[in-house]
N, C-alpha and C positions, 0 to 999 in steps of 0.2 A: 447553409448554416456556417457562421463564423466559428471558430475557436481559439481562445486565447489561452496562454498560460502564464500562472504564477507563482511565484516561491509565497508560501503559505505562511502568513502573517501571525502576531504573538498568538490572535484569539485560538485562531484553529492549530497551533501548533501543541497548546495545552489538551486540547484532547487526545482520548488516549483509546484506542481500538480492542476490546479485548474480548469480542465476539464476532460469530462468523458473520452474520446476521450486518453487523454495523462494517464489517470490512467489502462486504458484498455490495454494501446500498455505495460506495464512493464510486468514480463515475473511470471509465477505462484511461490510463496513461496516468493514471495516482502513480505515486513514489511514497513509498511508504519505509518504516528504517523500526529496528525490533528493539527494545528497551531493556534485551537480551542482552547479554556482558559480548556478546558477537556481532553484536550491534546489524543484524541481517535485515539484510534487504530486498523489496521485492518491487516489480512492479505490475502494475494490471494491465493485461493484452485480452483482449476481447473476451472479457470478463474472466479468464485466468490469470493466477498469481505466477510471477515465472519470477525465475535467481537469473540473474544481469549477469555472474557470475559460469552459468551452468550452458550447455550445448542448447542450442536454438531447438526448439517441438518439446522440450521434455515443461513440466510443470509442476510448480509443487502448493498443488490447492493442501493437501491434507497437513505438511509441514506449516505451510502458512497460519492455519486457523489452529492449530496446537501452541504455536509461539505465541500470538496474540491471546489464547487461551491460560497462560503458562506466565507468559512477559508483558503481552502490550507491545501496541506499534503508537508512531506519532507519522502524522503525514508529513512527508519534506519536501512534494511537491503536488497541487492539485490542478488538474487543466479546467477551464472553465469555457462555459458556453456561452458566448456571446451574441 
């Protein structure tokens, strides 16, 4: 199986992620960015949310789905299957 990646275009940039449900169904290596005044960011490792920021093993599924709960994310980068 191929895989390409793209910077996420007007349509999908307008959506806006603010359940766990809808942040779970995007697909692993999304980049997603929090509409939080901290503008946080995550991205998805084999199906955990992890901070780009934070030591490599740790995860922040429960902080993730509170902010998108709270603020909303927008995706800023989604890989696709080709």
């Amino acid at each position: 199986m191929k895989t390409s990646a793209e910077t996420v275009g007007s349509a999908e940039a307008e959506t806006t992620y603010t359940t766990c449900s809808s942040l779970d169904e995007l697909p692993n290596g999304t980049v997603v960015v929090g509409l939080d005044p901290w503008k946080t960011m995550r991205i998805k490792v084999s199906d955990r949310w992890i901070d780009p920021k934070k030591p490599l093993g740790t995860t922040y599924d429960v902080d993730t789905y509170a902010t998108a709960r709270r603020y909303g994310f927008r995706a800023a980068f989604l890989p696709t299957v080709v």
